[in-house]
C-alpha positions as CSV (number, residue, x, y, z in Angstrom):
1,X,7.6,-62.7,-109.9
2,X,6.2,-61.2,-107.0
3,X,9.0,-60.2,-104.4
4,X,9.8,-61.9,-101.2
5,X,8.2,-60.4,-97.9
6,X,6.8,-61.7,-94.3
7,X,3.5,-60.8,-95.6
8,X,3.6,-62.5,-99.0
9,X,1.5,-65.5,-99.3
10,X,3.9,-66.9,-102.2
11,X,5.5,-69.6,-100.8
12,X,9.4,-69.3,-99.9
13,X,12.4,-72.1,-99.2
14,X,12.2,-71.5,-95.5
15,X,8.3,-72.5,-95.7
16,X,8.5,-76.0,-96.5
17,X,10.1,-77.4,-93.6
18,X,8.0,-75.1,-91.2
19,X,4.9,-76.3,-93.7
20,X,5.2,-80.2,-93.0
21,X,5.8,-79.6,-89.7
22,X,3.0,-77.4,-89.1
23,X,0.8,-79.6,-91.4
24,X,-2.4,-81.0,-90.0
25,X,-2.5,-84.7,-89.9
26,X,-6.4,-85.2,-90.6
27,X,-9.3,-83.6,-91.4
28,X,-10.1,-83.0,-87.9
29,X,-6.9,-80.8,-87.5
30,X,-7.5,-78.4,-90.6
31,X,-9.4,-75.2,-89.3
32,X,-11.7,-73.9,-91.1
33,X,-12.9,-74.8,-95.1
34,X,-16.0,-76.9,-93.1
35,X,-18.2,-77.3,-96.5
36,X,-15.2,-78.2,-98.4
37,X,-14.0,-80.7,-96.1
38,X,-17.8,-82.4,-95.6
39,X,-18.2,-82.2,-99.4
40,X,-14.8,-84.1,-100.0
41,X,-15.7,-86.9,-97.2
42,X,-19.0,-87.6,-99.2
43,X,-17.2,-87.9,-101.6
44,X,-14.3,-90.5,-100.4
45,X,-16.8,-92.5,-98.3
46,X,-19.1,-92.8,-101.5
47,X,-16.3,-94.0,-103.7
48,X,-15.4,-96.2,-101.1
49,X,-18.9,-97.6,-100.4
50,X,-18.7,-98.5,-104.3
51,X,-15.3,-100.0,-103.8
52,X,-13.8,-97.5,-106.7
53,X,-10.2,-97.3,-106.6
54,X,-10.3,-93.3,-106.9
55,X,-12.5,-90.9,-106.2
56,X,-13.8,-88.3,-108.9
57,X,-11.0,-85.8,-110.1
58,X,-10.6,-82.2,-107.5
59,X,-9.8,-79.0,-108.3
60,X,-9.2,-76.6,-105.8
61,X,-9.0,-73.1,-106.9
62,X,-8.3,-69.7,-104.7
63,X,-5.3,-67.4,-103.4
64,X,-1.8,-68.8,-102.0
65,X,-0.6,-70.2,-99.0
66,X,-5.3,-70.9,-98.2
67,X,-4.1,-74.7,-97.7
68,X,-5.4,-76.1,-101.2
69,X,-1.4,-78.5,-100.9
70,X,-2.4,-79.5,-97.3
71,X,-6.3,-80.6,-98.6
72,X,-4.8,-82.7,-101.1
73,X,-2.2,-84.4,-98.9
74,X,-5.3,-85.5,-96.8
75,X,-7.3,-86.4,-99.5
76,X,-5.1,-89.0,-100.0
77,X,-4.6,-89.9,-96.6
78,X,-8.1,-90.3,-96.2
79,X,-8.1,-92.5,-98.8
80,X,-5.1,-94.4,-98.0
81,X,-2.9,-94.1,-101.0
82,X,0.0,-92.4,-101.7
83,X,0.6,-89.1,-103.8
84,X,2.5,-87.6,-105.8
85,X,3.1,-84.0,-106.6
86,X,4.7,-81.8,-109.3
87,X,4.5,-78.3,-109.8
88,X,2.4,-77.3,-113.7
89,X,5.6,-74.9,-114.7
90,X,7.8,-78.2,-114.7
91,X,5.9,-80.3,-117.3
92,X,6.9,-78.6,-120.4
93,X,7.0,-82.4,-122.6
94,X,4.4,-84.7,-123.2
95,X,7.0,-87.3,-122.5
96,X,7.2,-85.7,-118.8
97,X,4.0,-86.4,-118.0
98,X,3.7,-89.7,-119.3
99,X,6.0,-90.6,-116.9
100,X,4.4,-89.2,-114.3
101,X,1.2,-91.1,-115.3
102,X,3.1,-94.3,-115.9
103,X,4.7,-94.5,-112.9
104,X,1.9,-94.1,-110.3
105,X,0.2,-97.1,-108.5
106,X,-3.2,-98.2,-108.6
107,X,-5.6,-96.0,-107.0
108,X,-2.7,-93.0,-106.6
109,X,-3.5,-89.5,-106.2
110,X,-1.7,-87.5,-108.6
111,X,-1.3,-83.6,-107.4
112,X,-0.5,-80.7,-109.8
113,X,-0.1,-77.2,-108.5
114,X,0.1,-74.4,-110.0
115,X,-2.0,-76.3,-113.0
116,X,-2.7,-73.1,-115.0
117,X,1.0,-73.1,-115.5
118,X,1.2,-76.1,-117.4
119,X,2.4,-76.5,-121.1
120,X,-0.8,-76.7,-123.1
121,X,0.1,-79.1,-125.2
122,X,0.1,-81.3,-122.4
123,X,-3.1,-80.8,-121.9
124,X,-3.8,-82.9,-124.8
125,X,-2.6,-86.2,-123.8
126,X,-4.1,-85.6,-120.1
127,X,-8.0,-85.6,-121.3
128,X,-7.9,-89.3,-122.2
129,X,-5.6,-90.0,-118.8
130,X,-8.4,-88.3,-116.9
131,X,-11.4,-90.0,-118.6
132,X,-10.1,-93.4,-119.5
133,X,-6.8,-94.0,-118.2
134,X,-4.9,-94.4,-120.8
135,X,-2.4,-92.8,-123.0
136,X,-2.8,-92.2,-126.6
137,X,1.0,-91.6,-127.6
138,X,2.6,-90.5,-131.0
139,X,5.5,-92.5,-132.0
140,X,7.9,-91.6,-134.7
141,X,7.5,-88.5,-137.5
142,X,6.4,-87.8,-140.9
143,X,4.7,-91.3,-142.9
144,X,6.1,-93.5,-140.3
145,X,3.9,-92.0,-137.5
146,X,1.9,-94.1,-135.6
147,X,-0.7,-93.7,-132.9
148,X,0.3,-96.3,-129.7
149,X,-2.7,-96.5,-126.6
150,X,-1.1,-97.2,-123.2
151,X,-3.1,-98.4,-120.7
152,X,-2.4,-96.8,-117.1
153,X,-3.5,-97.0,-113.7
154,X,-6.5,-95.6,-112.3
155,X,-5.4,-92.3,-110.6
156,X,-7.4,-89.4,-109.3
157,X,-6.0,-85.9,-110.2
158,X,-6.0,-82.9,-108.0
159,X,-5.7,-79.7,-109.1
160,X,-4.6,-76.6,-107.6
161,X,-4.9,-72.9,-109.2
162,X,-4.7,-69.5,-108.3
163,X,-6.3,-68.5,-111.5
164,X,-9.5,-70.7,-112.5
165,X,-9.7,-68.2,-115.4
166,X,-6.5,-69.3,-116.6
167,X,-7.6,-73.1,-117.4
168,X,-9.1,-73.7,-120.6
169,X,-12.7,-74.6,-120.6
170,X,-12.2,-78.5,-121.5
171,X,-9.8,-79.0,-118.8
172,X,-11.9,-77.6,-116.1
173,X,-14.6,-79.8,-117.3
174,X,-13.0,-82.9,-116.9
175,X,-13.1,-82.3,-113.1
176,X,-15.4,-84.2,-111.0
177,X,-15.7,-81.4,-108.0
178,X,-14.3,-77.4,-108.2
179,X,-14.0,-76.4,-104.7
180,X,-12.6,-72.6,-103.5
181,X,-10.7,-72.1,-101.1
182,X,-11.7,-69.0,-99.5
183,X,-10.0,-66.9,-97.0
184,X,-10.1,-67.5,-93.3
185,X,-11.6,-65.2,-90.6
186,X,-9.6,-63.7,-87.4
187,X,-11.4,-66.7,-85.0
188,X,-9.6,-69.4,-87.8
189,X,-6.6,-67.4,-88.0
190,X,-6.1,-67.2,-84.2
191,X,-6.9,-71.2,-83.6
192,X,-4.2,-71.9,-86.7
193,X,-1.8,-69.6,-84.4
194,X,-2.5,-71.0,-81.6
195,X,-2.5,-75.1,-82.9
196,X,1.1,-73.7,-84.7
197,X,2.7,-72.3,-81.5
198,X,1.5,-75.5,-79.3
199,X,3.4,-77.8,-81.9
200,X,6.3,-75.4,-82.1
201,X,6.8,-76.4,-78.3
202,X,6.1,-71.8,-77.6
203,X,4.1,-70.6,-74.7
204,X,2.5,-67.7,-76.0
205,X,-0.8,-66.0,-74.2
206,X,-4.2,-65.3,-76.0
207,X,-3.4,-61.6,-76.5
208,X,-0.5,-62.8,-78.5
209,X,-1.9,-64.8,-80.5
210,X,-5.3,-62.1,-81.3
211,X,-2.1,-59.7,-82.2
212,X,-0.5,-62.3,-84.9
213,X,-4.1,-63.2,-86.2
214,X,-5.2,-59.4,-86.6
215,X,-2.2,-58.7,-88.8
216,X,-1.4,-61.9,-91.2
217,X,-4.3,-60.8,-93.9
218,X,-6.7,-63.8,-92.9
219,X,-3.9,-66.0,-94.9
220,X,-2.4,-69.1,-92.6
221,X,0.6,-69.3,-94.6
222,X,1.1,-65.5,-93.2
223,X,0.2,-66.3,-89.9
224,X,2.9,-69.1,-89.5
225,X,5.5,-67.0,-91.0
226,X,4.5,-64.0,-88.5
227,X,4.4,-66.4,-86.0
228,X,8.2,-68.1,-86.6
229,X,9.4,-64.4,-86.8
230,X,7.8,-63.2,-83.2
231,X,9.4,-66.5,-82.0
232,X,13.0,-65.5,-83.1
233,X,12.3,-62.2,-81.7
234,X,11.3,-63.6,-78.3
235,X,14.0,-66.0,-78.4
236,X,16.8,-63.6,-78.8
237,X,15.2,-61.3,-75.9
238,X,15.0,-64.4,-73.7
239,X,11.3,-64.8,-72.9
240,X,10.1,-67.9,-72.0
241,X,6.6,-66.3,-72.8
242,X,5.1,-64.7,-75.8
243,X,3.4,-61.8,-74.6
244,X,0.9,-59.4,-76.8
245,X,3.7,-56.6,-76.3
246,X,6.4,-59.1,-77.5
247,X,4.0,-59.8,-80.5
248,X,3.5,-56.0,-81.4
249,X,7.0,-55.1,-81.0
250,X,8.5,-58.1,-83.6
251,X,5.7,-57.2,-85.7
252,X,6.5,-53.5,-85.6
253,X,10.0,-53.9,-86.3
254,X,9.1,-56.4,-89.4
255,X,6.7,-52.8,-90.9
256,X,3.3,-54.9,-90.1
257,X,1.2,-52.5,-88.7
258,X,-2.0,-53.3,-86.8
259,X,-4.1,-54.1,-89.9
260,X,-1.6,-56.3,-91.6
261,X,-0.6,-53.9,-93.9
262,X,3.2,-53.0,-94.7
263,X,5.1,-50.7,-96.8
264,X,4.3,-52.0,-100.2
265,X,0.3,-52.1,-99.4
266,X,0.6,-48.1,-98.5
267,X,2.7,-47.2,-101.5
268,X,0.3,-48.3,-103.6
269,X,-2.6,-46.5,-101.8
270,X,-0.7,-43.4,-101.6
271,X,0.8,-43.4,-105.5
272,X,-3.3,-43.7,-105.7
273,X,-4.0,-41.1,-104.2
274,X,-1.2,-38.8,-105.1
275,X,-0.5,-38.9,-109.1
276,X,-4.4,-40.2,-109.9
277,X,-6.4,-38.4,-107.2
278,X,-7.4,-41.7,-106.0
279,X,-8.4,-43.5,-109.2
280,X,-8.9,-44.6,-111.6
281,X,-5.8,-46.0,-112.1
282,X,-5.0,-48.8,-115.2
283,X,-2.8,-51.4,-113.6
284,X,0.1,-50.8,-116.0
285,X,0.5,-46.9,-114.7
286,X,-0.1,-48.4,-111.1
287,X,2.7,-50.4,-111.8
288,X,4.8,-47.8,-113.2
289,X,4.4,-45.1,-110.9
290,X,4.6,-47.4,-107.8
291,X,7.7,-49.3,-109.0
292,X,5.9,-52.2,-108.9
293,X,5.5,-55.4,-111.1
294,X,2.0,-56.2,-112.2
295,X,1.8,-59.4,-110.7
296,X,3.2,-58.4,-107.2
297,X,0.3,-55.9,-107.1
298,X,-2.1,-58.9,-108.3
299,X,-0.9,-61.0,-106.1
300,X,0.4,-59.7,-102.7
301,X,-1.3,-56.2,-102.6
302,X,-4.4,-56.3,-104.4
303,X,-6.7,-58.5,-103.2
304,X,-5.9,-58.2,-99.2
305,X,-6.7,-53.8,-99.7
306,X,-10.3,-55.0,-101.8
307,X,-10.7,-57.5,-99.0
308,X,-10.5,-54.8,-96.2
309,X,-11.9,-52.2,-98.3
310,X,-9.4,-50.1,-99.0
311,X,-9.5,-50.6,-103.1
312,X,-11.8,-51.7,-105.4
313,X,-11.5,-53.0,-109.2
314,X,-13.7,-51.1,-111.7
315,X,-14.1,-51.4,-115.6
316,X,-11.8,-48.2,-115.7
317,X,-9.1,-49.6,-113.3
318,X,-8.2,-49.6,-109.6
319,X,-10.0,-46.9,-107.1
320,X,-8.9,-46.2,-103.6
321,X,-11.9,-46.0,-101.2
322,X,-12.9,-43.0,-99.0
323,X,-12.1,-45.7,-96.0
324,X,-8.2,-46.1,-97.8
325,X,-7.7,-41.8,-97.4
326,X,-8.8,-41.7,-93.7
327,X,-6.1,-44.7,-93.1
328,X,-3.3,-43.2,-94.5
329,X,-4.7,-39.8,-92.8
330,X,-4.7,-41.1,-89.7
331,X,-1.4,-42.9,-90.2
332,X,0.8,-39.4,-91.7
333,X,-1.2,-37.6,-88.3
334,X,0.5,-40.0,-86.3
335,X,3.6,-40.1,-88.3
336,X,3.9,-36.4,-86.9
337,X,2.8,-36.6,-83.5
C-alpha cells in the first residue's frame, strides 16, 4: 500500500473528520468539475421531471482525494434521498451485498468506492440488481439447489474507481453516465484553500493561500492536508495571521518544496537518472533501485511528475524529461550554495 505522507492523496484516519467538515454542502459550493456537475443536474432534473425514483447509474472514475466521495454525497442530496456507502475491498460474499441491497429504501443511492476492488463474483448477482432490481439468489447445494428472485428497491449505484481499466467490460456497461474526475488547476486549488481556511475559522492572506495551492499537486485532498499542517505551525508560533512566509516555512519544514514535490518524487527522478541514465526504466527496477513499492510510485509519484513534465510513460518504461535534469540541477546547485 502506498505509504503515508502530507502529499499523498490516499486518504488517512485524520482526513475524515477534517473531510465532512470541510465538505461542500451543494453544488454551488464544489469548485471546479463544471461539466460534470451540469451534466449530473440534467440528469437529476430529468429523472425528476419523469417522476423516476432514481436517476440512471454514475460512475466516476479518476485519481484520489479529486472529490468523486463528495460528488456522490450531493448527488443524493440533490435528490433528496439518503446514501449509503461501503468500500469494494469489504464485499468479499454475495450474501454481503445482498444485504446491502435489501436493506436500502426506495429511491436510495447506494455508493461503492474503490469498486474495482470488489470480489468478482459479486459482480454476478449485481447485474440483475442494476438492471431490474432484483436478486436472483442460490439457495442450498448439490440436487437440492434452487434458484429464488428477490425483488428489491429501486436504487441508483454510484461508482467510484481509480482504475477504469480495472472493471470488467459488462460492469462498466451497466452504467448509465462515466464521468472523470480530472485534476484541478492553481485558480481551483487556491478558492478550495481559501473556502477551507474561512470554514476552519483562520485568517490567512492571499499570498498564503497562492503558496499552499502552488505546492498541493492540483489535488484538494492535498491542499486541505497542507493547509491543517500550516495551521498547527501558525498556531504553535502564535500568529493570529497566516502569512505567505508562515506558509513557506511549515511547508519547508514538512520537505514540500515550491513545486509540490518532496523527497520521494526526487528519489525517483534521481535513481532515474543515476543507475538508467535517465530511462528507460521498467517499473519493477524503478521499484527496486528506489526502495519503492510499485504501487506507491503509481500512485503518489507517478502521475503528479508526468503531469508537470518531469516523467513520461513509454512502451519501454519510465523516462525522465530533459525539464526533470535541470530541476534536480538547479536544486543540488542550490544544495551547495
Amino acid at each position: 500500500m502506498p505509504k503515508s505522507n502530507d502529499i499523498s492523496p490516499s486518504p488517512k484516519e485524520e482526513d475524515r473528520t477534517l473531510d465532512l467538515a470541510l465538505r461542500p454542502q451543494n453544488f454551488d459550493d464544489y469548485i471546479g468539475q463544471k461539466n460534470i456537475k451540469n451534466n449530473i443536474r440534467i440528469i437529476i432534473e430529468a429523472a425528476q421531471k419523469r417522476k423516476d425514483p432514481c436517476i440512471e447509474h454514475l460512475l466516476f472514475y479518476g485519481g484520489s482525494g479529486l472529490g468523486k466521495t463528495t460528488l456522490s454525497y450531493l448527488v443524493a442530496k440533490e435528490m433528496g434521498v439518503g446514501i449509503r456507502t461501503i468500500a469494494g475491498p469489504s464485499i468479499k460474499k454475495m450474501g454481503d451485498l445482498a444485504a446491502i441491497l435489501t436493506n436500502l429504501r426506495e429511491g436510495d443511492v447506494l455508493f461503492i468506492d474503490e469498486l474495482h476492488r470488489m470480489n468478482r463474483v459479486c459482480e454476478e448477482i449485481i447485474y440483475p440488481a442494476m438492471e431490474e432490481f432484483q436478486l436472483n439468489l442460490v439457495i442450498g447445494k448439490g440436487p437440492m439447489a434452487r434458484t429464488m428472485n428477490l425483488k428489491i428497491p429501486s436504487f441508483t449505484l454510484i461508482g467510484a474507481t481509480t482504475r477504469l481499466a480495472s472493471l470488467s467490460a459488462p460492469l462498466r456497461s451497466r452504467f448509465g453516465a462515466t464521468f472523470r474526475i480530472d485534476n484541478y488547476n492553481t485558480e481551483e486549488i487556491g478558492e478550495i484553500v481559501k473556502r477551507s481556511a474561512n470554514l476552519l475559522g483562520l485568517k490567512i492572506k492571499k499570498e498564503a493561500v497562492q503558496t499552499i495551492a502552488s505546492r498541493s499537486r492540483f489535488n484538494p485532498r492535498v491542499a486541505n492536508r497542507l493547509l491543517k499542517r500550516v495551521r498547527d505551525f501558525s498556531e504553535v508560533e502564535g500568529k493570529k495571521t497566516i502569512s505567505k512566509e508562515d506558509a513557506e516555512k511549515a511547508l519547508s519544514f514538512l520537505d514540500v518544496d515550491n513545486m509540490g514535490l518532496e523527497p520521494g518524487d526526487k528519489k525517483i527522478l534521481q535513481v532515474l537518472f543515476e543507475k538508467f541514465g535517465g530511462g528507460p526504466a521498467g517499473l519493477q527496477s524503478l521499484a527496486a533501485s528506489s526502495s519503492e513499492e510499485e504501487e506507491t510510485i503509481l500512485e503518489i509519484y507517478e502521475p503528479y511528475l508526468m503531469q508537470i513534465g518531469f516523467l513520461k510513460r513509454t512502451p519501454r518504461g519510465r523516462v525522465a524529461t530533459p525539464e526533470a535534469k535541470k530541476y534536480l540541477e538547479k536544486k543540488e546547485k542550490n544544495g551547495r550554495s
